[in-house]
C-alpha positions in Angstrom: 190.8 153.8 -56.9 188.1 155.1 -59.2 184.3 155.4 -58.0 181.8 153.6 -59.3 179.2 155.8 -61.0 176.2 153.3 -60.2 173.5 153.9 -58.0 173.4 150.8 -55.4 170.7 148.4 -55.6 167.4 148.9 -52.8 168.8 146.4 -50.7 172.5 148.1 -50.5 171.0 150.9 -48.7 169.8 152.0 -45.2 166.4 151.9 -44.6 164.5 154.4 -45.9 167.2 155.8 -48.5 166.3 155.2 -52.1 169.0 155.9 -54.5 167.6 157.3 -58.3 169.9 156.2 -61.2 171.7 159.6 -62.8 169.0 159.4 -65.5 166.1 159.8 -63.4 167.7 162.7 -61.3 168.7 164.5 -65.0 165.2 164.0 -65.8 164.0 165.7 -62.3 166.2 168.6 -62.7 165.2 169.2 -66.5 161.4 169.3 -65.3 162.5 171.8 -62.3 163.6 173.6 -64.8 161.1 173.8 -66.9 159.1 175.2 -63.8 157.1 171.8 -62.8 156.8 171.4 -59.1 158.5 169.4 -56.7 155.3 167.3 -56.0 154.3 167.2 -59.8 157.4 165.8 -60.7 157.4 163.6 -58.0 154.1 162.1 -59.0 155.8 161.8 -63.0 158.2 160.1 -62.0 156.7 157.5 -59.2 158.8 158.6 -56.3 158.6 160.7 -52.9 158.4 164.2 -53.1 161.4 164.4 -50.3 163.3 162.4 -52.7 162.9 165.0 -55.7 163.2 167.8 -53.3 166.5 166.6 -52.0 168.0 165.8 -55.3 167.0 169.2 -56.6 168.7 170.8 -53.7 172.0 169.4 -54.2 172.0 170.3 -57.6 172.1 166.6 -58.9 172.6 163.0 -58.7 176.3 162.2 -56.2 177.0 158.8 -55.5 176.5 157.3 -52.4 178.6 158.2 -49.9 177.8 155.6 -47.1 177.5 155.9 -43.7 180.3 155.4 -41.6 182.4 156.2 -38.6 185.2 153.9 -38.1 184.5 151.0 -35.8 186.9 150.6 -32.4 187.1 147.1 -33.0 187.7 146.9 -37.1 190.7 144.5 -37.6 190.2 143.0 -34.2 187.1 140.8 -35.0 188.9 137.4 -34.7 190.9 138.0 -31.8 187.8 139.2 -29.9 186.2 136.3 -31.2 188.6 134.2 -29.5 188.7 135.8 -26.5 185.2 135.7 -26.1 185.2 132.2 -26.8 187.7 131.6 -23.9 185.8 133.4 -21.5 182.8 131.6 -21.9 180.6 134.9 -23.2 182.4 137.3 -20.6 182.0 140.5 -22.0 183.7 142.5 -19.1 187.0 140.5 -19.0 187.0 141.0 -22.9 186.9 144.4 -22.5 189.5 144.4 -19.6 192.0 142.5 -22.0 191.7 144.6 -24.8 192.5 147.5 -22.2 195.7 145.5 -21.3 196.8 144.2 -24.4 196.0 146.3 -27.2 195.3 149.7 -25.0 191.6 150.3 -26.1 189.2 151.2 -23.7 185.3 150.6 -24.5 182.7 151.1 -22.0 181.0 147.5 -21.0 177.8 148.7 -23.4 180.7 149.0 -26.3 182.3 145.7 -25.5 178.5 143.9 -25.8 177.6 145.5 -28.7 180.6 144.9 -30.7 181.0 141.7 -29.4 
């Protein structure tokens, strides 16, 4: 499967992380080299400072790579759903079920928040 070579939109990405388009980051590393400064070409181009510093120090624009651990529970969303539902919001004999039936074994704080 090929990547997609587009930045994602503002409201794709956590808090706080603004992704540049390839353009502006060429643009940032042509003024570095030129010898402009990190905060001069930050205040050019109408962003952070962090945000030209960062993209300078990994030599360029990479696409976003996401932020991710796999989740215990991913493909098991509807049958915890169900369970959940059967137990009337009983978190702790969800968790004791999926120990039973599908051998995982969460802490009651993992259960709650994945439920």
């Amino acid at each position: 499967m090929e990547e997609s070579l587009q930045p994602l939109s503002r409201g794709e990405l956590p808090r706080g992380e603004v992704m540049q388009t390839p353009d502006e980051v060429a643009a940032m590393l042509r003024l570095k080299g030129l010898g402009w400064g990190i905060k001069r070409i930050a205040r050019e181009l109408g962003c952070s400072h962090m945000t030209v510093r960062h993209y300078v120090a990994q030599g360029g624009w990479l696409p976003y790579r996401g932020g991710g651990r796999r989740r215990v529970l991913a493909g098991l969303e509807d049958w915890v759903a169900e369970r959940f539902r059967r137990h009337a919001g009983n978190a702790d004999v969800v968790r004791q079920e999926l120990l039973a039936e599908k051998g995982l074994k969460l802490s009651l704080r993992t259960g709650d928040d994945s439920l």
